[in-house]
mmCIF file of the N, C-alpha and C atoms, coordinates in Angstrom:
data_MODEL
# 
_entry.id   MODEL 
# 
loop_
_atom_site.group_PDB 
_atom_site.id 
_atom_site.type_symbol 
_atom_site.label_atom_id 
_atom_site.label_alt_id 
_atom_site.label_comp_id 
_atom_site.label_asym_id 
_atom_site.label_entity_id 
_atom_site.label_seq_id 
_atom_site.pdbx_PDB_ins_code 
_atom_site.Cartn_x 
_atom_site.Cartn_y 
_atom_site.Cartn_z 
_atom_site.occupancy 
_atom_site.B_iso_or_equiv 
_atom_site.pdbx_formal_charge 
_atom_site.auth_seq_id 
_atom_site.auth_comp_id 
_atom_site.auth_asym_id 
_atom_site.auth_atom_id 
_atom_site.pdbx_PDB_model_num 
ATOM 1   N N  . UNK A 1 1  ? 88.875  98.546  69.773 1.00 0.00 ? 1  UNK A N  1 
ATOM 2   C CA . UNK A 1 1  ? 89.237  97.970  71.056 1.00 0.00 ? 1  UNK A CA 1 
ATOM 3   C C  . UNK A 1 1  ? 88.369  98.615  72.135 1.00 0.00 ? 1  UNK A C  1 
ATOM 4   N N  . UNK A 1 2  ? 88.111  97.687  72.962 1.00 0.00 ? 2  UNK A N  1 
ATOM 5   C CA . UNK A 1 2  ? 87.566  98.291  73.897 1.00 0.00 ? 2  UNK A CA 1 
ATOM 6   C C  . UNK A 1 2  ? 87.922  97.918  75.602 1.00 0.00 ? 2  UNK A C  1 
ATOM 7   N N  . UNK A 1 3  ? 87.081  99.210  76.211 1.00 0.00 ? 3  UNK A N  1 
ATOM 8   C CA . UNK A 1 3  ? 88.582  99.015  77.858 1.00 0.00 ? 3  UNK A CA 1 
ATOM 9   C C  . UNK A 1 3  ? 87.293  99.033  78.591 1.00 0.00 ? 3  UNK A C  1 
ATOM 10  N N  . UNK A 1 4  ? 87.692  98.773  79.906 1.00 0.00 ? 4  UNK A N  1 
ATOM 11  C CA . UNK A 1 4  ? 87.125  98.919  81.147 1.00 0.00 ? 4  UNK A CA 1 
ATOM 12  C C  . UNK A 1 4  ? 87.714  98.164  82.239 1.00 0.00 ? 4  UNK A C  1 
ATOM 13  N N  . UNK A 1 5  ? 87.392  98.681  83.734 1.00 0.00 ? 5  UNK A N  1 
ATOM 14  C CA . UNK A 1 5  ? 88.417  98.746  85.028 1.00 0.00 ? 5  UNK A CA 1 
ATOM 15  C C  . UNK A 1 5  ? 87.730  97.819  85.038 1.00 0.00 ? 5  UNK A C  1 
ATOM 16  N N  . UNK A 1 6  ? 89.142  96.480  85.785 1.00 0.00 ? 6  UNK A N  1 
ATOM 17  C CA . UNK A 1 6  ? 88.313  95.234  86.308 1.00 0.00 ? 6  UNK A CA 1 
ATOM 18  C C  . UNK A 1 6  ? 89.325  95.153  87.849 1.00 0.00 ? 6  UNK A C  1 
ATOM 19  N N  . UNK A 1 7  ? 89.100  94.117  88.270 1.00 0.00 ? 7  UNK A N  1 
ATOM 20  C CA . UNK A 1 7  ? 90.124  94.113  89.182 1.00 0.00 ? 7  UNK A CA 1 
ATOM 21  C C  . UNK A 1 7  ? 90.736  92.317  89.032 1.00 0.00 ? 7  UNK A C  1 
ATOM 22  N N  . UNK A 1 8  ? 92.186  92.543  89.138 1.00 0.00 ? 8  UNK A N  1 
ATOM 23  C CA . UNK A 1 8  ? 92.310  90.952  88.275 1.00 0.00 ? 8  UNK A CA 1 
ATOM 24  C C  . UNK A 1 8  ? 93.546  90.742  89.902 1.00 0.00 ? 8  UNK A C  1 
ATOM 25  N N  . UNK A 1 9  ? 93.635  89.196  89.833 1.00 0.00 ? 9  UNK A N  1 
ATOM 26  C CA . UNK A 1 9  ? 94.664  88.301  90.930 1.00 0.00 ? 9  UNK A CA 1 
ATOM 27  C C  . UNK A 1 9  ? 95.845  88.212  89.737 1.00 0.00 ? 9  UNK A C  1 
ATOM 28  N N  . UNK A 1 10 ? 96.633  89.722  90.330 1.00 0.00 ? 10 UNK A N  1 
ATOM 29  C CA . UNK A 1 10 ? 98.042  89.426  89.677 1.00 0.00 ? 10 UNK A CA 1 
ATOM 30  C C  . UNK A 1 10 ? 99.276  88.999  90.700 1.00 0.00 ? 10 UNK A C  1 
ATOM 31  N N  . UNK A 1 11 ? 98.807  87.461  90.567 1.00 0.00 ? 11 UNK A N  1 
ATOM 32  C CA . UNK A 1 11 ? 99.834  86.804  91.476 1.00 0.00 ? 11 UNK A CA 1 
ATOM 33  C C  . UNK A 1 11 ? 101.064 86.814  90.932 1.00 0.00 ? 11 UNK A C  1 
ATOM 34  N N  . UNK A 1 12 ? 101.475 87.059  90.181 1.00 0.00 ? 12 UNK A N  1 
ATOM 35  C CA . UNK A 1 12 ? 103.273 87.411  89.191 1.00 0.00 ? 12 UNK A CA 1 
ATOM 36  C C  . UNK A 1 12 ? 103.642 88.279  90.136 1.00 0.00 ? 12 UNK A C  1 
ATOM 37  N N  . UNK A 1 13 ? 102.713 89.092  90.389 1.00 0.00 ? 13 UNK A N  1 
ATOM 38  C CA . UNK A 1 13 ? 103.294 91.011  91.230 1.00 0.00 ? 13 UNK A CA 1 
ATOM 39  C C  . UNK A 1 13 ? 103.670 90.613  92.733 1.00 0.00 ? 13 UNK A C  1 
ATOM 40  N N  . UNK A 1 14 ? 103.064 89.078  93.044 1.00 0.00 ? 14 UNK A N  1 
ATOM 41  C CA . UNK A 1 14 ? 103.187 88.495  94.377 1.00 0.00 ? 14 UNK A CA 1 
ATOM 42  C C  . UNK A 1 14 ? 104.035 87.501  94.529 1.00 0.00 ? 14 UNK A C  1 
ATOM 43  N N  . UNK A 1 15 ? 105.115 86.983  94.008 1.00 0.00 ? 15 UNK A N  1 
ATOM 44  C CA . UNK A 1 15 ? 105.862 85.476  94.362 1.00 0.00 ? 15 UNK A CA 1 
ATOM 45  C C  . UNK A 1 15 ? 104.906 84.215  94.478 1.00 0.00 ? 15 UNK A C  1 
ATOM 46  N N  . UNK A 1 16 ? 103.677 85.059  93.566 1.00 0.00 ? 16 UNK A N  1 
ATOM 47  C CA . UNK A 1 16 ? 102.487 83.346  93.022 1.00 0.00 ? 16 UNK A CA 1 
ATOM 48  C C  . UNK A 1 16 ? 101.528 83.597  94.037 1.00 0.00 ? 16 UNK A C  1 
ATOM 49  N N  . UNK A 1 17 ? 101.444 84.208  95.192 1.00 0.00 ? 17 UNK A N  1 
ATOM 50  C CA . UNK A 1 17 ? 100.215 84.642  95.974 1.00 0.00 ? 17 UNK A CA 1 
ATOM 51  C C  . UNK A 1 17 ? 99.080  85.598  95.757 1.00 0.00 ? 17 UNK A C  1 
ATOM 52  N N  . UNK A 1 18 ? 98.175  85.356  96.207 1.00 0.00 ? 18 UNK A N  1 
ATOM 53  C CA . UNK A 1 18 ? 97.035  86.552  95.714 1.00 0.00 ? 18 UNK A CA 1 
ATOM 54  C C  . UNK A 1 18 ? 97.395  87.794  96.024 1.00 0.00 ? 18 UNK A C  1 
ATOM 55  N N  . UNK A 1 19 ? 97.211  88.752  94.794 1.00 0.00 ? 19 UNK A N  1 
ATOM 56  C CA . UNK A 1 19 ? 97.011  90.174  95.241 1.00 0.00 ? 19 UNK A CA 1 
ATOM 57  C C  . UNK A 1 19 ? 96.452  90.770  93.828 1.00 0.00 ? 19 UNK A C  1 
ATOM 58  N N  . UNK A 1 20 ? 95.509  91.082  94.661 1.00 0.00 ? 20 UNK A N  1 
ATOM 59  C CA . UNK A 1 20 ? 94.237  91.846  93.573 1.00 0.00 ? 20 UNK A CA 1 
ATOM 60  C C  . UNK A 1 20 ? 94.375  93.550  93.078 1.00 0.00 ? 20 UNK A C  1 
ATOM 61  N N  . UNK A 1 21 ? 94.698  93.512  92.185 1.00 0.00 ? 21 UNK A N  1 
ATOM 62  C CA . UNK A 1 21 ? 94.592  94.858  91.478 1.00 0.00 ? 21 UNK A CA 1 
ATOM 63  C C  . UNK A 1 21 ? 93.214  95.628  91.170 1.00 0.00 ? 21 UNK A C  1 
ATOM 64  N N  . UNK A 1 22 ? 93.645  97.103  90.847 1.00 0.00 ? 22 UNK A N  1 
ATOM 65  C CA . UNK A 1 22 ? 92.873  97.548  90.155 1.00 0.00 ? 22 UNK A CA 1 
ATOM 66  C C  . UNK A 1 22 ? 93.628  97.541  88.807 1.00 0.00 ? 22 UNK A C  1 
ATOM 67  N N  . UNK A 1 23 ? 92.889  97.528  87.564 1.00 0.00 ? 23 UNK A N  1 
ATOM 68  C CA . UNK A 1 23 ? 93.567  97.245  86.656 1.00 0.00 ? 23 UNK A CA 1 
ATOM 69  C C  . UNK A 1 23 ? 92.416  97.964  85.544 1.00 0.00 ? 23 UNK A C  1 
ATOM 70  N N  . UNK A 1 24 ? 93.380  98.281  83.937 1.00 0.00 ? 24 UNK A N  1 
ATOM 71  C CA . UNK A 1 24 ? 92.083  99.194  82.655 1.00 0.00 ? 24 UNK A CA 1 
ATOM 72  C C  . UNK A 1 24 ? 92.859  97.332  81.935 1.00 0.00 ? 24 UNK A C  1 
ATOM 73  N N  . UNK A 1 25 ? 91.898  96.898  81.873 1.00 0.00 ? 25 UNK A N  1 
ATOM 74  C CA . UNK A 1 25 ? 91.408  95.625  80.981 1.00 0.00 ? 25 UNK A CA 1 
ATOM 75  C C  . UNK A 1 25 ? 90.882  95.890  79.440 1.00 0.00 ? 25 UNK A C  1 
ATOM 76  N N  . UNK A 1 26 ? 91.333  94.803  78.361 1.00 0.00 ? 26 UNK A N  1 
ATOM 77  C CA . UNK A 1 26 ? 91.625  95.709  77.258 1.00 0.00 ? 26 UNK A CA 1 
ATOM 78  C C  . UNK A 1 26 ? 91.315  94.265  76.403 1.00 0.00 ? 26 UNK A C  1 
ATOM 79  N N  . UNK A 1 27 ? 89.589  94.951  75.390 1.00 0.00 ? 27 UNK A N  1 
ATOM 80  C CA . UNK A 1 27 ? 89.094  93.565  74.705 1.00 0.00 ? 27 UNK A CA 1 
ATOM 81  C C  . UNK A 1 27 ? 89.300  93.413  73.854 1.00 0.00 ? 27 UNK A C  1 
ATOM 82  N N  . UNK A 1 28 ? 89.498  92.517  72.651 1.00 0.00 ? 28 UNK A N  1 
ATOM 83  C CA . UNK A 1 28 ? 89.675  92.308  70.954 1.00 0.00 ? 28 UNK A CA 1 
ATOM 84  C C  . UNK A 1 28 ? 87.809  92.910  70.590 1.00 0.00 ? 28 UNK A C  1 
ATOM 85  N N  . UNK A 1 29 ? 87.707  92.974  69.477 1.00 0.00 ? 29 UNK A N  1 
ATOM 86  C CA . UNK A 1 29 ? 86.888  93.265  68.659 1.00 0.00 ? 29 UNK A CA 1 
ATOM 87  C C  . UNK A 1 29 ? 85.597  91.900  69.298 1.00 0.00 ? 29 UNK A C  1 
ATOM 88  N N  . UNK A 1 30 ? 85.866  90.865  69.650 1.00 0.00 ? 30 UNK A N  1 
ATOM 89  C CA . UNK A 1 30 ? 84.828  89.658  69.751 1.00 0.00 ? 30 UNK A CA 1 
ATOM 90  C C  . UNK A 1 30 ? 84.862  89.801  70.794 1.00 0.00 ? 30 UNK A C  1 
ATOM 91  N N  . UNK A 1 31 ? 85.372  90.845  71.966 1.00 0.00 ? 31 UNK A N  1 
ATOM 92  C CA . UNK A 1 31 ? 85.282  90.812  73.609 1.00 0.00 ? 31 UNK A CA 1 
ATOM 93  C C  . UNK A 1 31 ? 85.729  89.793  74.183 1.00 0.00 ? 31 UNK A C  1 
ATOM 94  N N  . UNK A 1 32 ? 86.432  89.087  73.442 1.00 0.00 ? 32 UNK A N  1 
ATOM 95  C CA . UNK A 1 32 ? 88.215  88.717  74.158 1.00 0.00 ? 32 UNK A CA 1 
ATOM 96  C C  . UNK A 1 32 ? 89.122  89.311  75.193 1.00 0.00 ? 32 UNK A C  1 
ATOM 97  N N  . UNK A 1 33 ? 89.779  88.638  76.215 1.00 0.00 ? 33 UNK A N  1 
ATOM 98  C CA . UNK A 1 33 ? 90.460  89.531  76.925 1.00 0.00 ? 33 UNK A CA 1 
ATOM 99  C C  . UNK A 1 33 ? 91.845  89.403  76.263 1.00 0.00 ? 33 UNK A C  1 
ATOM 100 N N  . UNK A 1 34 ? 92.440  90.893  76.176 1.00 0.00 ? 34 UNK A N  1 
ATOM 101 C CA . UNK A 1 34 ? 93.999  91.066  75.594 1.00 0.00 ? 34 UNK A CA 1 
ATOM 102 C C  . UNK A 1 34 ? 94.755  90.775  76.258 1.00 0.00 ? 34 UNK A C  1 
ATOM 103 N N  . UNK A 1 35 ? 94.755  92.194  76.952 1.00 0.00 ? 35 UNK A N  1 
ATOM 104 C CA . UNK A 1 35 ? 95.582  92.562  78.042 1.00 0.00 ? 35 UNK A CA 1 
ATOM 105 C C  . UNK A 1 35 ? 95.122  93.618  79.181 1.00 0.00 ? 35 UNK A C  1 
ATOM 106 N N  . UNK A 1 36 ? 95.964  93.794  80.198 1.00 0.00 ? 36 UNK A N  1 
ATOM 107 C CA . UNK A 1 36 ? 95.703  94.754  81.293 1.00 0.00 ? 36 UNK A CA 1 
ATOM 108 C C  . UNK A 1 36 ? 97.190  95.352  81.629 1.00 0.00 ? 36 UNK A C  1 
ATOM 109 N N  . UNK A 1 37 ? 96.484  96.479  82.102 1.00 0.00 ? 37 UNK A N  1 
ATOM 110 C CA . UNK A 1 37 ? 97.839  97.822  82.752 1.00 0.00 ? 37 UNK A CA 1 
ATOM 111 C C  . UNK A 1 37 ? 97.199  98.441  84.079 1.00 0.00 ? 37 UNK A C  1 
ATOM 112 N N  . UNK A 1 38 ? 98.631  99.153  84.690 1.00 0.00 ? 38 UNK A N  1 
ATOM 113 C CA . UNK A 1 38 ? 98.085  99.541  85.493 1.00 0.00 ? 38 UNK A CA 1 
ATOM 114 C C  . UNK A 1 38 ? 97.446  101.076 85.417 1.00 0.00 ? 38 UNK A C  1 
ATOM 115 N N  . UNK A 1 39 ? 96.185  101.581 85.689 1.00 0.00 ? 39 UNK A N  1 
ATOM 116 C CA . UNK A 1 39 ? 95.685  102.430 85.615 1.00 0.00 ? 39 UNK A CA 1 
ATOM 117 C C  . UNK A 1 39 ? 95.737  103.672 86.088 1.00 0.00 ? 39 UNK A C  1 
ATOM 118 N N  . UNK A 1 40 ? 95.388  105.158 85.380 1.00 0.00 ? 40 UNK A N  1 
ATOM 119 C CA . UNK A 1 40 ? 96.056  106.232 86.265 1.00 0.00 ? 40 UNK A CA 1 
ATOM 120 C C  . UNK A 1 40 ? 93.818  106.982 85.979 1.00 0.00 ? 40 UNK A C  1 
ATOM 121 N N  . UNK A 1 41 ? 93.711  107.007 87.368 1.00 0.00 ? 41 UNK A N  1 
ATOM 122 C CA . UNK A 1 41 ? 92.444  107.654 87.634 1.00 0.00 ? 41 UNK A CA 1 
ATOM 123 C C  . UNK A 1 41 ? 92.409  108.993 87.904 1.00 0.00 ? 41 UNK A C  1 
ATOM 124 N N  . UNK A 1 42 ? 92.105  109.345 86.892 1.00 0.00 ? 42 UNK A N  1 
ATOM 125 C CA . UNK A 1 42 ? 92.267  111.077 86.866 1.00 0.00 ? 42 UNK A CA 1 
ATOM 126 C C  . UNK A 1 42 ? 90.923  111.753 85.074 1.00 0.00 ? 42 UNK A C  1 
ATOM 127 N N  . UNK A 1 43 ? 90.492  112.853 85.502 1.00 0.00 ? 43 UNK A N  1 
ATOM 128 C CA . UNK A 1 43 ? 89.828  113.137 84.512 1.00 0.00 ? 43 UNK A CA 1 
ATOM 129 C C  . UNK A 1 43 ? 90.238  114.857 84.424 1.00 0.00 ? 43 UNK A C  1 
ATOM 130 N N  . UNK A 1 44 ? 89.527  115.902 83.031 1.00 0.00 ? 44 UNK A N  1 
ATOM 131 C CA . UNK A 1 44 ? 89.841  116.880 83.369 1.00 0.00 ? 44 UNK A CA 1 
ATOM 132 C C  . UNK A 1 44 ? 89.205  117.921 83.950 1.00 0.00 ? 44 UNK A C  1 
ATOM 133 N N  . UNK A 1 45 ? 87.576  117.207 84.683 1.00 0.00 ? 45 UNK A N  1 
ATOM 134 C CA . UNK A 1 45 ? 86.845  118.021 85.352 1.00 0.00 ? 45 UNK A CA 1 
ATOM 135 C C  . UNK A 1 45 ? 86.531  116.883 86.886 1.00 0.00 ? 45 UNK A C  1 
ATOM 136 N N  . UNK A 1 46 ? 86.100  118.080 87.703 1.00 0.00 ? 46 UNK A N  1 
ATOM 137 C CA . UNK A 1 46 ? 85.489  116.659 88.765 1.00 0.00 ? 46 UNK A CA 1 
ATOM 138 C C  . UNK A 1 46 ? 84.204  116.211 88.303 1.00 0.00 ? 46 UNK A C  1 
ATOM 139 N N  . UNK A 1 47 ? 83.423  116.688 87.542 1.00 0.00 ? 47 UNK A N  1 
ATOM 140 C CA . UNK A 1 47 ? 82.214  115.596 86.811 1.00 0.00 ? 47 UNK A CA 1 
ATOM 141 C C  . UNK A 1 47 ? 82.898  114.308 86.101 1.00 0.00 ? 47 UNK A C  1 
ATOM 142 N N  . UNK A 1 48 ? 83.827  114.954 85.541 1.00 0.00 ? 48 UNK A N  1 
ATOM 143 C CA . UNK A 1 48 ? 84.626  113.196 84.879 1.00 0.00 ? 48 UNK A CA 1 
ATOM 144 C C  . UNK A 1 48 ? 85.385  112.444 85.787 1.00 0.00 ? 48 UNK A C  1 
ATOM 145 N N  . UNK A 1 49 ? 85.663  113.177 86.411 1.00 0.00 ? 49 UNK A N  1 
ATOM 146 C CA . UNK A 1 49 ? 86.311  111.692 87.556 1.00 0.00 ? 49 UNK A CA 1 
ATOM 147 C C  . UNK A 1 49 ? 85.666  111.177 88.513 1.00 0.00 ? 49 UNK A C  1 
ATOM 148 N N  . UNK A 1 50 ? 84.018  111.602 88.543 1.00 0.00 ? 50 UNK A N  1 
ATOM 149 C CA . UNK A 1 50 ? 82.884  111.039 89.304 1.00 0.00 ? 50 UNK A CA 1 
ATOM 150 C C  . UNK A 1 50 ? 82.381  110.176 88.038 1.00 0.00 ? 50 UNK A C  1 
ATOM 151 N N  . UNK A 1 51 ? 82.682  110.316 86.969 1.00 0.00 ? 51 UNK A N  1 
ATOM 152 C CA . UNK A 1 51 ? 82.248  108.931 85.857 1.00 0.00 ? 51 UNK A CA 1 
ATOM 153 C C  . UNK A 1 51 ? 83.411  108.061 86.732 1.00 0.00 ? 51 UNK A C  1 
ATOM 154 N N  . UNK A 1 52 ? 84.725  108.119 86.361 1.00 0.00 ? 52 UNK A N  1 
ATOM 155 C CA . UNK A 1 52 ? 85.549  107.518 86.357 1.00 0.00 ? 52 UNK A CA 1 
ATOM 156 C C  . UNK A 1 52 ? 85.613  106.124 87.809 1.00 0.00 ? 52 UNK A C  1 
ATOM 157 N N  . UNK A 1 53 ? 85.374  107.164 88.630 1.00 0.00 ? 53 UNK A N  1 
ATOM 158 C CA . UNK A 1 53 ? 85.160  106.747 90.022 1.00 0.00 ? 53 UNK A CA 1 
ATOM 159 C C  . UNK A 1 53 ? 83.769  105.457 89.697 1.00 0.00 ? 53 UNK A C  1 
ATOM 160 N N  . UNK A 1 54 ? 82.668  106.072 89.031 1.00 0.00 ? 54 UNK A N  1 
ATOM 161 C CA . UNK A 1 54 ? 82.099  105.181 89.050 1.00 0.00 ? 54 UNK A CA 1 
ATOM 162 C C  . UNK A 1 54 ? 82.245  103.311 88.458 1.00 0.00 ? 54 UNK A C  1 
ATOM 163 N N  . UNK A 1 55 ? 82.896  103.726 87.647 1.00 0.00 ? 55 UNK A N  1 
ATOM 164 C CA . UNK A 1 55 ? 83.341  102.693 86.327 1.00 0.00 ? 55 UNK A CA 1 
ATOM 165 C C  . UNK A 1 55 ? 84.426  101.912 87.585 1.00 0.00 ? 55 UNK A C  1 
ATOM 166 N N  . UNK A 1 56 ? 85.126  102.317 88.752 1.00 0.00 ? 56 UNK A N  1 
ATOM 167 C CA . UNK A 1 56 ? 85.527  101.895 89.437 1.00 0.00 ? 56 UNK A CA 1 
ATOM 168 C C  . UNK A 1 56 ? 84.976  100.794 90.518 1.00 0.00 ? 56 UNK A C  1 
ATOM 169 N N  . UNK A 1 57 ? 83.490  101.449 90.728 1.00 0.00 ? 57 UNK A N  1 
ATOM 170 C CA . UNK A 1 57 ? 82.439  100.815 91.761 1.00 0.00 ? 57 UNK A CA 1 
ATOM 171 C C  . UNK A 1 57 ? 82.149  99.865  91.181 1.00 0.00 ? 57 UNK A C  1 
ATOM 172 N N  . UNK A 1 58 ? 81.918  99.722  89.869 1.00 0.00 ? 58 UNK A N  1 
ATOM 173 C CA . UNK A 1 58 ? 81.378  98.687  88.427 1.00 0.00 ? 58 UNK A CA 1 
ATOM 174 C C  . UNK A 1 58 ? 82.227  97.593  88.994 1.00 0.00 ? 58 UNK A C  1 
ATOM 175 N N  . UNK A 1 59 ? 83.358  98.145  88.585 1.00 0.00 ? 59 UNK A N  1 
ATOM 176 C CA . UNK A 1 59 ? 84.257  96.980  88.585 1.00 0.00 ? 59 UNK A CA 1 
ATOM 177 C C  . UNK A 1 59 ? 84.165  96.174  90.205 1.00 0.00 ? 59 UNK A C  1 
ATOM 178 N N  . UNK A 1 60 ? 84.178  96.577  91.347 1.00 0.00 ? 60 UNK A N  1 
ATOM 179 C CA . UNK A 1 60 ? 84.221  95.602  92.131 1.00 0.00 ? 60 UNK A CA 1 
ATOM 180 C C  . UNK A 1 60 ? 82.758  95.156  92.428 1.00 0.00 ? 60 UNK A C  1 
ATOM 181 N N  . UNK A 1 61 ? 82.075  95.367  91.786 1.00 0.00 ? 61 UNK A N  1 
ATOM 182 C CA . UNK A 1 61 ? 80.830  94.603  91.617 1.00 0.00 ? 61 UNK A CA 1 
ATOM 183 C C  . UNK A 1 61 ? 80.744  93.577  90.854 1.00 0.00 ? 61 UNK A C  1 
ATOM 184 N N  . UNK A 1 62 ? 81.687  93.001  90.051 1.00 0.00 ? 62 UNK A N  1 
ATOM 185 C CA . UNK A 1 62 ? 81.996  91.516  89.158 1.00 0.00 ? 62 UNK A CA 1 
ATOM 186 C C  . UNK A 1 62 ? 83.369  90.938  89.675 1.00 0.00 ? 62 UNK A C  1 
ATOM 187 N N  . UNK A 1 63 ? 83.052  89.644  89.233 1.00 0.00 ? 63 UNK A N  1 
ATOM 188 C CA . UNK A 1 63 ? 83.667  88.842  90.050 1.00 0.00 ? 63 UNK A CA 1 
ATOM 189 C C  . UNK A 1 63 ? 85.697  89.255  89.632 1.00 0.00 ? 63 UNK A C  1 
ATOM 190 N N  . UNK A 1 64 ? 86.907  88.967  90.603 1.00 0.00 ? 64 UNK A N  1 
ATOM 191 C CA . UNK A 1 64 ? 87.767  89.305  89.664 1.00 0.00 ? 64 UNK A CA 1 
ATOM 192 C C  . UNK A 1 64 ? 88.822  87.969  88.606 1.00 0.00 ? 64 UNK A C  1 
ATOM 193 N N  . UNK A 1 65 ? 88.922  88.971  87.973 1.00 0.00 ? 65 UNK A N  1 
ATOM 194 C CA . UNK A 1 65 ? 89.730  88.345  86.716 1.00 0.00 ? 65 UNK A CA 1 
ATOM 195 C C  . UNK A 1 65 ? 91.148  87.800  87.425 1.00 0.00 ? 65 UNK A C  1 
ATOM 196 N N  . UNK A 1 66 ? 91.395  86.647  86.570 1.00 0.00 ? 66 UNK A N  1 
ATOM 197 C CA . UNK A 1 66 ? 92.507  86.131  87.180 1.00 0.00 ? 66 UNK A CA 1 
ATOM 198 C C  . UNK A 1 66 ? 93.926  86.374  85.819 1.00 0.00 ? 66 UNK A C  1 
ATOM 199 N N  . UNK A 1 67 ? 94.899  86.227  85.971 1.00 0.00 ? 67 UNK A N  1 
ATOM 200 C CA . UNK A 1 67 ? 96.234  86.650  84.729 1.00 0.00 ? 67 UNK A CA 1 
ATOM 201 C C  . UNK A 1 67 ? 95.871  85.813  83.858 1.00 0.00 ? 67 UNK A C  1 
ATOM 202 N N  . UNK A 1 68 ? 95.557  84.107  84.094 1.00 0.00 ? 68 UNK A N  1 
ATOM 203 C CA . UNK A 1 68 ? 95.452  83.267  82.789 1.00 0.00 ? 68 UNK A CA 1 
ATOM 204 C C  . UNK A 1 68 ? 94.258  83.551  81.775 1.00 0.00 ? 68 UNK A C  1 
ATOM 205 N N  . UNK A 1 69 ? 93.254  84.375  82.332 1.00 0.00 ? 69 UNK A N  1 
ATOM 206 C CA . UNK A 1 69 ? 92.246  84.780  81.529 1.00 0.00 ? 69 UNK A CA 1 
ATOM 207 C C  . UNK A 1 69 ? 92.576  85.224  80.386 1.00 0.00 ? 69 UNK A C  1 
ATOM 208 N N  . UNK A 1 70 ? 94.164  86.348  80.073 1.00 0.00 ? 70 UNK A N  1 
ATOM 209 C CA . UNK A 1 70 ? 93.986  86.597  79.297 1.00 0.00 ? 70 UNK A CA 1 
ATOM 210 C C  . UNK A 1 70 ? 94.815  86.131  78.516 1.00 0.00 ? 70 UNK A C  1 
ATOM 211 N N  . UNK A 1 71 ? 94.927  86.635  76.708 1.00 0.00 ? 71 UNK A N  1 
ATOM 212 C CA . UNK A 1 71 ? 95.582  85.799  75.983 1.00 0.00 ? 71 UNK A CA 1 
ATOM 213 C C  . UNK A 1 71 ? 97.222  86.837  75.736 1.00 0.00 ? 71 UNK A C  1 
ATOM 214 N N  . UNK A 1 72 ? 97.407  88.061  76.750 1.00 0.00 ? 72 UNK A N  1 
ATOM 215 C CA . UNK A 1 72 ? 98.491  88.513  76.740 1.00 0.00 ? 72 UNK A CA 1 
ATOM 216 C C  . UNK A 1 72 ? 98.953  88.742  78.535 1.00 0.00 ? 72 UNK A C  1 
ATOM 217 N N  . UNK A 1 73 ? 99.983  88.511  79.144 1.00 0.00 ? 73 UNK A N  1 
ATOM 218 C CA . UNK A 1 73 ? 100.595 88.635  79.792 1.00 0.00 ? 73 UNK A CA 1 
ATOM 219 C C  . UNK A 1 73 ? 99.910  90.236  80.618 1.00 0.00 ? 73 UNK A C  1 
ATOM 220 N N  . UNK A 1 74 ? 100.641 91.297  79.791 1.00 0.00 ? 74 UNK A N  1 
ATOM 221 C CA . UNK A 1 74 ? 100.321 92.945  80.046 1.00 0.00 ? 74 UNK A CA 1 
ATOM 222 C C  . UNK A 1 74 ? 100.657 93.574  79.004 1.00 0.00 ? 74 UNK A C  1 
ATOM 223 N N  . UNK A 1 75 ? 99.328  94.587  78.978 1.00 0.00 ? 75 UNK A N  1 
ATOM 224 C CA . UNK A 1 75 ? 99.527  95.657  77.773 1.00 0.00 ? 75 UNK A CA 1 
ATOM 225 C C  . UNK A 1 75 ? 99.836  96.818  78.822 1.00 0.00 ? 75 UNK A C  1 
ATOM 226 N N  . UNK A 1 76 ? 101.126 97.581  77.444 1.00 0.00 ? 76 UNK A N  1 
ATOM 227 C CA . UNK A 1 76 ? 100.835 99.367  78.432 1.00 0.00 ? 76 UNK A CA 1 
ATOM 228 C C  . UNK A 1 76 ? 100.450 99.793  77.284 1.00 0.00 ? 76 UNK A C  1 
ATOM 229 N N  . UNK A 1 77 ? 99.540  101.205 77.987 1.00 0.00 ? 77 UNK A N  1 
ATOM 230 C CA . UNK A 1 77 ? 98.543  102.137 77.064 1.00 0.00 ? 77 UNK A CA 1 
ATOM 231 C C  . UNK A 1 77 ? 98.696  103.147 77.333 1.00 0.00 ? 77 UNK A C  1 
# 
């Protein structure tokens, strides 16, 4: 499996209106989308949470994911 921060329109969390998350997005083996959770950004040095941070910048640099994208509701991890 494989993860990475996206930011997805979890309008469920809104009464059906937009509101954009940060979210750890979570692929099948063929890079399928699963599922998403909500994410805890933390590492155990500050060199790793300047990766982390980055993988953050990544993410709002692509466009965001919307809930029907994927083929599960929400994963927790």
């Amino acid at each position: 499996m494989k993860w990475n921060y996206r930011i997805v329109n979890a309008t469920t969390e809104n009464g059906g209106e937009d509101w954009y998350c940060l979210r750890e997005v979570y692929y099948d083996d063929l890079g399928e989308l699963i599922g998403h959770a909500a994410p805890c950004l933390g590492a155990e040095t500050m060199d790793g949470f300047k990766k982390v941070w980055q993988m953050v910048l990544e993410a709002l640099a692509l466009p965001p994911l919307e809930e029907d994208d994927f083929t599960t509701k929400e994963t927790e991890a």
